[in-house]
PAZAPA-4460 file (N, C-alpha, C; in steps of 0.05 Angstrom, whole numbers, plus 32768, in hexadecimal, padded with zeros to 4 digits):
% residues 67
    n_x    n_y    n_z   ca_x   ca_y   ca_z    c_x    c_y    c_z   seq   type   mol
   8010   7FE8   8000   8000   8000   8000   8011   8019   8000     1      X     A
   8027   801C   800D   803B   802B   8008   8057   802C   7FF8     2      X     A
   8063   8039   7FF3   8075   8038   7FE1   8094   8049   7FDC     3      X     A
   80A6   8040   7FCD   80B7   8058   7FC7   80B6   8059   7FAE     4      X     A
   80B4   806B   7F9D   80CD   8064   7F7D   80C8   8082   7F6A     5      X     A
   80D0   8080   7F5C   80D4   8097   7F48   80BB   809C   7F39     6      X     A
   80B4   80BB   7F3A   8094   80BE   7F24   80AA   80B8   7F06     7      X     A
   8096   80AB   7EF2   8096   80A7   7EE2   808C   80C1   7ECC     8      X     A
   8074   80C0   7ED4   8062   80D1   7EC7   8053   80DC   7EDE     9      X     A
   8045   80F5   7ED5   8031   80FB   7EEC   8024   8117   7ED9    10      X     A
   800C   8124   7EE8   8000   8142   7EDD   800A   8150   7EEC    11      X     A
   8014   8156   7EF8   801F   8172   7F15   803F   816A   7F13    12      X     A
   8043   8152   7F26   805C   8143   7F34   8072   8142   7F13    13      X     A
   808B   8149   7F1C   809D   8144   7F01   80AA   812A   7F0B    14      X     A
   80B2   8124   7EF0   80C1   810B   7EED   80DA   810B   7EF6    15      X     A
   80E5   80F1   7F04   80FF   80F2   7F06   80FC   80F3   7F29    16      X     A
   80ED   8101   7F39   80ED   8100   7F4E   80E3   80EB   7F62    17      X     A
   80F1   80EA   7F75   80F8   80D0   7F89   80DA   80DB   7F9B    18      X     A
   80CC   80C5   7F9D   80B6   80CC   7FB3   80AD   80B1   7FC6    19      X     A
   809D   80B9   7FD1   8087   80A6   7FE8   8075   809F   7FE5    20      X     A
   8068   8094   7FDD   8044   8093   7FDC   8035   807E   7FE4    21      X     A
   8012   807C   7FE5   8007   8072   7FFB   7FEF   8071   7FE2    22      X     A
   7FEB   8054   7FDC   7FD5   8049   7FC8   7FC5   8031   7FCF    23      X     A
   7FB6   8026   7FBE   7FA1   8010   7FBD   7FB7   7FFA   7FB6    24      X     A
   7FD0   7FFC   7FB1   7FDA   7FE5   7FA7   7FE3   7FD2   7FBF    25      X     A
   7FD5   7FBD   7FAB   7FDB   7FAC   7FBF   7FC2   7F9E   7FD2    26      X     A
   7FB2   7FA6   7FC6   7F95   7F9F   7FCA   7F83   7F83   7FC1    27      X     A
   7F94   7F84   7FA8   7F88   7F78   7F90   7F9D   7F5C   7F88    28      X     A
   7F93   7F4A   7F84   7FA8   7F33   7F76   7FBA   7F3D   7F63    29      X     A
   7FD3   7F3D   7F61   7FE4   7F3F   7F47   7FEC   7F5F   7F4B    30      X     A
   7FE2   7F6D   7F5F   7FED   7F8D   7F6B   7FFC   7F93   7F7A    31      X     A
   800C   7FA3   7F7F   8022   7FA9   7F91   802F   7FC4   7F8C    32      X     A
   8038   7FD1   7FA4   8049   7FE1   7FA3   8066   7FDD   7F90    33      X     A
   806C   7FBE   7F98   8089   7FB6   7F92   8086   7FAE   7F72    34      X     A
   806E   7FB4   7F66   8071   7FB2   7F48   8083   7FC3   7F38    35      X     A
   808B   7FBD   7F21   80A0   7FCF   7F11   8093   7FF0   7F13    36      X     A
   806F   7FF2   7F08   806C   800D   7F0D   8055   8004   7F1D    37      X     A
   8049   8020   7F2C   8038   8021   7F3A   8024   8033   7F37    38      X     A
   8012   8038   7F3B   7FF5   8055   7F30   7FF4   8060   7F52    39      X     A
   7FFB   8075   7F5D   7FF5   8082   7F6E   7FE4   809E   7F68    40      X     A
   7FD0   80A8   7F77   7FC6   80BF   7F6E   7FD7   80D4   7F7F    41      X     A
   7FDF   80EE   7F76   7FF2   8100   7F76   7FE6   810A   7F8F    42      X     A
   7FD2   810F   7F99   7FD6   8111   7FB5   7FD7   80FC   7FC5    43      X     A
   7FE5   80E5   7FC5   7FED   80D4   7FD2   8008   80D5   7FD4    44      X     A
   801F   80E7   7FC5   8033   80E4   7FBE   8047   80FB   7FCA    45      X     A
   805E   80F5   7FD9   806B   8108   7FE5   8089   8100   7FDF    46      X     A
   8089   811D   7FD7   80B1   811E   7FCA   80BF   8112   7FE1    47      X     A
   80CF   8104   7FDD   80E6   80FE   7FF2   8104   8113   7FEB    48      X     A
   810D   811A   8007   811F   812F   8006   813E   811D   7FFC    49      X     A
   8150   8121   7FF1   8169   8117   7FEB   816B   810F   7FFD    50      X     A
   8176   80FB   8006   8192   80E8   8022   817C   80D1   802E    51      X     A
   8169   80D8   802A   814E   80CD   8035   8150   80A5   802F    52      X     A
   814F   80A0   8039   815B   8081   8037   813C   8070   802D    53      X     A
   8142   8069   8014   8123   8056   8006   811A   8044   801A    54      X     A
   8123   8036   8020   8118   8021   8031   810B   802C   804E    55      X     A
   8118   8033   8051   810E   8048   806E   80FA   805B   806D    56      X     A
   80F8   8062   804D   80D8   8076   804C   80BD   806B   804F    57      X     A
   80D0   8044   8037   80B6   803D   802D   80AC   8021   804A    58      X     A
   80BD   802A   805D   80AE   8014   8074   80A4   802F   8088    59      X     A
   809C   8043   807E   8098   8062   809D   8079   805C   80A0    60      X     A
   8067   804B   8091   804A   8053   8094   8046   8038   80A1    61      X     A
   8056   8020   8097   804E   8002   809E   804B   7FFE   80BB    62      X     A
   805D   800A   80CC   8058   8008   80EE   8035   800C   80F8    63      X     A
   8031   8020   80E6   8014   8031   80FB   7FFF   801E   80E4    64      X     A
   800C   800E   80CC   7FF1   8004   80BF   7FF3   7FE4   80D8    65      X     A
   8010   7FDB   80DF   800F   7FC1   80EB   800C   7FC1   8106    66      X     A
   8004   7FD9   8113   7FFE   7FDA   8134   7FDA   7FD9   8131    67      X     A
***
């Protein structure tokens, strides 16, 4: 349901930028965050600042979804 990786494409959000986001994936058989691409809606999606460590962004929501 959460995620890290690069917009691809987007209407607002530019390409190339490292972000966070928080979707339906992963809901559904054959869905996932950890797919090659993912569909997030752009207010779901928050730039991550440089030094910011991927793995460590994309486990920040999983604690408060697994308590």
């Amino acid at each position: 349901m959460q995620g890290v990786g690069v917009i691809e494409d987007a209407d607002k959000l530019q390409a190339g930028h490292r972000v966070w986001f928080s979707c339906d994936a992963g809901m559904r058989p054959g869905d996932g965050a950890m797919a090659e691409l993912c569909v997030a809606e752009e207010s779901a999606v928050l730039p991550l600042a440089d030094g910011v460590d991927e793995g460590l962004a994309a486990a920040l929501g999983l604690s408060a979804i697994a308590a």
